[in-house]
C-alpha positions as CSV (number, residue, x, y, z in Angstrom):
1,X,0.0,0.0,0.0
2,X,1.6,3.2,-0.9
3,X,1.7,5.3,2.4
4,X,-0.6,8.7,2.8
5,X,1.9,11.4,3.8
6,X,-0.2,14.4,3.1
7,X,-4.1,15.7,2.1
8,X,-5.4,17.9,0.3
9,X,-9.0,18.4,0.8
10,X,-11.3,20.7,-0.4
11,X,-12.2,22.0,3.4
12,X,-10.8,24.2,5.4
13,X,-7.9,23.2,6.9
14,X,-8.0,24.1,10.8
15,X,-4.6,22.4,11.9
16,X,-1.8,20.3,10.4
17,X,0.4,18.2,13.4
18,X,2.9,15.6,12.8
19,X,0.8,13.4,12.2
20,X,-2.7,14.7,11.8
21,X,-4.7,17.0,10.0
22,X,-7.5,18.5,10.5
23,X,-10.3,20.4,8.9
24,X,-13.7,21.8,9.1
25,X,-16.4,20.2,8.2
26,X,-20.1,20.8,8.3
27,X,-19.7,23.9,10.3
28,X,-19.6,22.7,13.9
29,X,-17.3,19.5,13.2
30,X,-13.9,18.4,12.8
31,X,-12.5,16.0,10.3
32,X,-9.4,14.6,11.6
33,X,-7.4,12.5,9.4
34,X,-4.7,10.3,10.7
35,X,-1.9,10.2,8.0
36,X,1.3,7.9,7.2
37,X,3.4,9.9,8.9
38,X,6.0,9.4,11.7
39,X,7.9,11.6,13.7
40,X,10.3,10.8,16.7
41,X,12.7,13.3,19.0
42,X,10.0,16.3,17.4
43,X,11.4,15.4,13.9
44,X,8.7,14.4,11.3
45,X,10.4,11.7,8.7
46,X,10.0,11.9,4.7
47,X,8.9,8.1,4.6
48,X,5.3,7.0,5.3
49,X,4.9,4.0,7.1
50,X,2.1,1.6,5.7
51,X,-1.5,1.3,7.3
52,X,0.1,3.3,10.2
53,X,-3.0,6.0,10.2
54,X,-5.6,3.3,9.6
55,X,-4.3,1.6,12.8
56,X,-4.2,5.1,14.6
57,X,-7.9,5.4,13.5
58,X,-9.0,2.3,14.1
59,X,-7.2,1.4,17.2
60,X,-8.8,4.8,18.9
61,X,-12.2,4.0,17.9
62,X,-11.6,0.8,19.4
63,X,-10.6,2.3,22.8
64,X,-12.9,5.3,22.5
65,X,-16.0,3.0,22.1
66,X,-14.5,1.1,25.3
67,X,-13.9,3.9,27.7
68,X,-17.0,6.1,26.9
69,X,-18.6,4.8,30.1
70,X,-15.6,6.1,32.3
71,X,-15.6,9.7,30.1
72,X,-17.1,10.7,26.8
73,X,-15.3,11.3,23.8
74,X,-15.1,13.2,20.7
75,X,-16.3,11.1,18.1
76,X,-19.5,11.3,16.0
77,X,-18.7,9.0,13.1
78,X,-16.1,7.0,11.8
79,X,-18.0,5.9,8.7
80,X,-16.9,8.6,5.7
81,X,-19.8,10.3,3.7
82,X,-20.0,9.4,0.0
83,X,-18.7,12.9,-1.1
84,X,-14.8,12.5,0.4
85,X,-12.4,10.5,-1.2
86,X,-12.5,7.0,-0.2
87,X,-8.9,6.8,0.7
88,X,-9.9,8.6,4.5
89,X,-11.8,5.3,4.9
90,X,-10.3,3.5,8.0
91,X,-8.0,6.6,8.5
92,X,-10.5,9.4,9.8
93,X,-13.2,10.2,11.6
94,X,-15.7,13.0,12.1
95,X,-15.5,14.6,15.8
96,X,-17.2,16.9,17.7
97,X,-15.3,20.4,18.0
98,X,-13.9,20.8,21.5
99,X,-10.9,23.0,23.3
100,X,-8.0,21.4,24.0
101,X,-6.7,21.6,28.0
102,X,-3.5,23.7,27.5
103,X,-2.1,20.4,29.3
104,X,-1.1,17.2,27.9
105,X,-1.6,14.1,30.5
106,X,0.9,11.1,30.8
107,X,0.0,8.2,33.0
108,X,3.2,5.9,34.1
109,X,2.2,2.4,35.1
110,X,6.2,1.3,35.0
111,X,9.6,3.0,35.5
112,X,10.6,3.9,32.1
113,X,11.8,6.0,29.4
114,X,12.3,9.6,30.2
115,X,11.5,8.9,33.4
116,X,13.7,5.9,34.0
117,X,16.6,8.9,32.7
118,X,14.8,11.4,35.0
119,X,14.8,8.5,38.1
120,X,18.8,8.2,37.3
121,X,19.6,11.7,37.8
122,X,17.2,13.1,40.4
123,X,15.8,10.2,42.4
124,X,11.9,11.4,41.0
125,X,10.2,11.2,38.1
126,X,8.4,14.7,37.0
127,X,9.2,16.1,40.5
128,X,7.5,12.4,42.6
129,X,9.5,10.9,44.6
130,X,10.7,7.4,44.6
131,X,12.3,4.6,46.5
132,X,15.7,4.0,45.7
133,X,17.1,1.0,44.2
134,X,14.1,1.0,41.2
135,X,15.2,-0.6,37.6
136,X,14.4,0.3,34.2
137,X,11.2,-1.6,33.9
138,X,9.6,-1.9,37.9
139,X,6.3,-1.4,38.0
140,X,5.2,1.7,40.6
141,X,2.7,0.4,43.7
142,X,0.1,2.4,42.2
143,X,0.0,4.4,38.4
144,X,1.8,8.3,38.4
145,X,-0.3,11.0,36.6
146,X,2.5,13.0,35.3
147,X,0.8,16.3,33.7
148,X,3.5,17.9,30.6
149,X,3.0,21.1,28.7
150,X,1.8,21.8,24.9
151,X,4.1,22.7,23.2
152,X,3.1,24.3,19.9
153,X,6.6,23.2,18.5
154,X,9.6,21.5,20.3
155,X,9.3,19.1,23.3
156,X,6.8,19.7,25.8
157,X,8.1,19.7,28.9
158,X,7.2,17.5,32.3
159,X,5.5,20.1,34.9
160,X,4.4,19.3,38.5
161,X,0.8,19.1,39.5
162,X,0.9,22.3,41.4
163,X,2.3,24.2,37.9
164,X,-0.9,22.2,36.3
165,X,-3.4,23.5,38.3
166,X,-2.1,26.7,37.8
167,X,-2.7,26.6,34.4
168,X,-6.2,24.6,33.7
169,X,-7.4,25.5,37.3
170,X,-7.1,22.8,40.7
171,X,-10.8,21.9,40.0
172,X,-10.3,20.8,36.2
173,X,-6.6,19.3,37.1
174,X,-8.6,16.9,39.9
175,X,-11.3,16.1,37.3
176,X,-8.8,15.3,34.4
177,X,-6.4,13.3,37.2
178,X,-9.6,10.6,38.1
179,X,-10.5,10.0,34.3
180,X,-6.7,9.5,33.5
181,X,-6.1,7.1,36.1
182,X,-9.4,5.2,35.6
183,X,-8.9,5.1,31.6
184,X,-4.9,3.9,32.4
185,X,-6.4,1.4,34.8
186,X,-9.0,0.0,32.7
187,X,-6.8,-0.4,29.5
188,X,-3.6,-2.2,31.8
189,X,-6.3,-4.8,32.5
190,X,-8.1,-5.5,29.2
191,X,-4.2,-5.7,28.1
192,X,-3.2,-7.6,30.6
193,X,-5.7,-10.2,29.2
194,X,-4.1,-10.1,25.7
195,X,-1.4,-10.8,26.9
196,X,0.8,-7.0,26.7
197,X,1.5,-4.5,29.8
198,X,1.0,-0.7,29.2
199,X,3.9,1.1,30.5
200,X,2.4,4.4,29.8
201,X,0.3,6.5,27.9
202,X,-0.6,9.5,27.1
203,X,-4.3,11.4,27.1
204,X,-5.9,14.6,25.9
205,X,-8.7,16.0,27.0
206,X,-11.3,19.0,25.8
207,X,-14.0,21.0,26.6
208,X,-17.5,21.3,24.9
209,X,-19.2,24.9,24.4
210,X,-21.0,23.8,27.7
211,X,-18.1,23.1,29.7
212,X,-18.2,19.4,29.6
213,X,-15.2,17.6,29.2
214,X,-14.2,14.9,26.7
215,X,-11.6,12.6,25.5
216,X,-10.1,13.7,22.2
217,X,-7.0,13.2,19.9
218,X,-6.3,9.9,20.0
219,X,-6.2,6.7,22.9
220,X,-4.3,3.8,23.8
221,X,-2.4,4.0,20.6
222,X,1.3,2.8,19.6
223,X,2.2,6.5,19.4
224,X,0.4,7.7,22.6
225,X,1.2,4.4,24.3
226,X,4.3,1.8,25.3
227,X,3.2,-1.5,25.2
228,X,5.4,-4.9,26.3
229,X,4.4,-8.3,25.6
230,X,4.2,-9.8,28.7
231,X,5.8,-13.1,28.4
232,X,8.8,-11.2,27.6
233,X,8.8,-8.5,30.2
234,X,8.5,-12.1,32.8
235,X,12.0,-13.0,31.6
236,X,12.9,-9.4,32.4
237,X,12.9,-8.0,28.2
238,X,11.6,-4.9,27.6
239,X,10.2,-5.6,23.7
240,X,8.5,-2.4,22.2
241,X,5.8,-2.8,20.4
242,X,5.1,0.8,19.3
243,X,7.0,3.8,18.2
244,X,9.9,2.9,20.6
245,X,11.3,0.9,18.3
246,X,12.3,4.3,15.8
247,X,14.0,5.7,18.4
248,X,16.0,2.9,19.7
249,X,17.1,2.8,15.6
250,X,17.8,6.3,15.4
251,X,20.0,6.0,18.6
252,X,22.1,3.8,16.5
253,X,22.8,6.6,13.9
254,X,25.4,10.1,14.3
255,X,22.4,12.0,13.5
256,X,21.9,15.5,16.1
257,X,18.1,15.0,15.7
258,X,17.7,17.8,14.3
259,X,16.1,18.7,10.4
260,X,16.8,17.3,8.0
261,X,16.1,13.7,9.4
262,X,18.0,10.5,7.8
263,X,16.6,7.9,5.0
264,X,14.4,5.5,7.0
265,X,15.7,2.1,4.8
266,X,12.9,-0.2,3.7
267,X,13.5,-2.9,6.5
268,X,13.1,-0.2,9.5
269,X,10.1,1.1,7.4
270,X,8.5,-2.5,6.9
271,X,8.9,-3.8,10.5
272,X,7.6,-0.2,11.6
273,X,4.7,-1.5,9.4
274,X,4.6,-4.7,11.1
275,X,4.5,-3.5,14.7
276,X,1.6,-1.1,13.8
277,X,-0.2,-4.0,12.8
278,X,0.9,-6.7,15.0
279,X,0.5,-4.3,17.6
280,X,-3.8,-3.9,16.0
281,X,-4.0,-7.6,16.0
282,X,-3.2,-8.3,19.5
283,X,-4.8,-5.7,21.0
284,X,-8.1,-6.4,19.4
285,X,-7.6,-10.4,18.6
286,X,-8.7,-9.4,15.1
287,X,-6.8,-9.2,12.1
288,X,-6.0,-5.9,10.9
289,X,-8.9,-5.2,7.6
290,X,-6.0,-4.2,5.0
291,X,-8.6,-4.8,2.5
292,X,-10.7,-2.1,3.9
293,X,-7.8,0.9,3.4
294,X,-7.3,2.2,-0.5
């Protein structure tokens, strides 16, 4: 399948991220199109990775249609009206239009990651403290909601709760800290039973013309998300089946990660494919519908 880098639609285009784009459609809605592209250390990469924005797409309407019980979400239809192209079957969705929180939300079920490098130097992870003597890996005694900021460009950058609330309010920061932890909890346990273990994750949340808040962007996704197959984390092997594995490639490369990024070759673009996709599969125990995407 030949990867979807870019659109261009005949709607207005309201935002273009690294990997989505999104545009106004029938006035009070939002289509948001989940492309082929793939970015890692804020650096978006010429290649498109195959069926990577179908499993984005796909894989959120999965979770958003099994957490709307614990917090309502944006979407309104996945099912694309006869008058856009076909190929933003499987790959968009319609969704209500909602404010983003001027916070980004990361819940950490394991010692890991930035934080694992953030543990090694400071004995905390975003500003928490923790016992000593943790490895790369340990699960914590009970999930850390770790709030970041939005950045517009560049990193966003791990804040405390206290610099949270001053931003989105203490009242909002207490509302949005329950739904994280309950949505973390719930997806650790379906995935538990599929046999994976969500390290962490991360959420966005919005707010309705009436003041309700939602879950928007995307959920429980390989790029929102570090998943581990369980039988291998047992035997103490942290295996990536998400974006991680990118980064651990580009580590391998003398390459400032900065623009302009380095040639992805095919084999790191067709097992980026493959995790995408095995990552679909055994999340959902369904095979991935390839012959649904144009």
């Amino acid at each position: 399948m030949e990867p979807i880098t870019k659109t261009d639609l005949d709607l207005p285009l309201i935002h273009k991220g690294k990997v989505r784009e999104m545009y106004g459609y029938n006035g009070d809605r939002i289509l948001m199109v989940a492309t082929d592209r793939i970015s890692a250390f804020d650096v978006i990469f010429n290649e498109g990775i195959p069926y990577k924005g179908a499993v984005l797409s796909t894989l959120s309407k999965f979770w958003f249609e099994k957490t709307k019980d614990i917090l309502s979400n944006h979407v309104i239809s996945t099912e694309m009206p006869e008058n856009l192209p076909k190929y933003l079957q499987g790959r968009a969705m319609i969704v209500k239009k909602a404010k983003p929180l001027k916070i980004e939300v990361i819940v950490r079920g394991y010692l890991t990651g930035s934080g694992y490098k953030d543990y090694l130097k400071t004995g905390k992870v975003c500003g928490i403290e923790l016992p000593s003597g943790m490895k790369d890996g340990d699960k914590f005694p009970e999930p850390l909601f770790t709030p970041s900021t939005k950045a517009q460009e560049g990193h966003d950058l791990n804040i405390t709760e206290a610099e949270a609330a001053e931003i989105i309010g203490r009242e909002k920061l207490d509302a949005v800290k329950k739904k994280a932890l309950e949505i973390y909890k719930f997806g650790h346990d379906y995935l538990l039973s599929r046999g994976l273990i969500l390290a962490d994750t991360k959420f966005e949340f919005g707010e309705l013309p009436n003041g309700e808040m939602i879950l928007i962007d995307e959920v429980l996704t390989p790029d929102s998300s570090r998943y581990w197959p369980k039988d291998q984390y047992d035997v103490g092997k942290l295996v990536s089946l998400d974006k991680q594995y990118l980064r651990n490639y580009l580590e391998t490369l003398d390459w400032e990660k900065t623009y302009p990024p380095p040639e992805l070759p095919k084999e790191v673009v067709d097992k980026l494919s493959n995790l995408y996709l095995d990552a679909y599969e055994k999340i959902t125990g369904e095979k991935f519908p390839k012959e649904e995407i144009e």
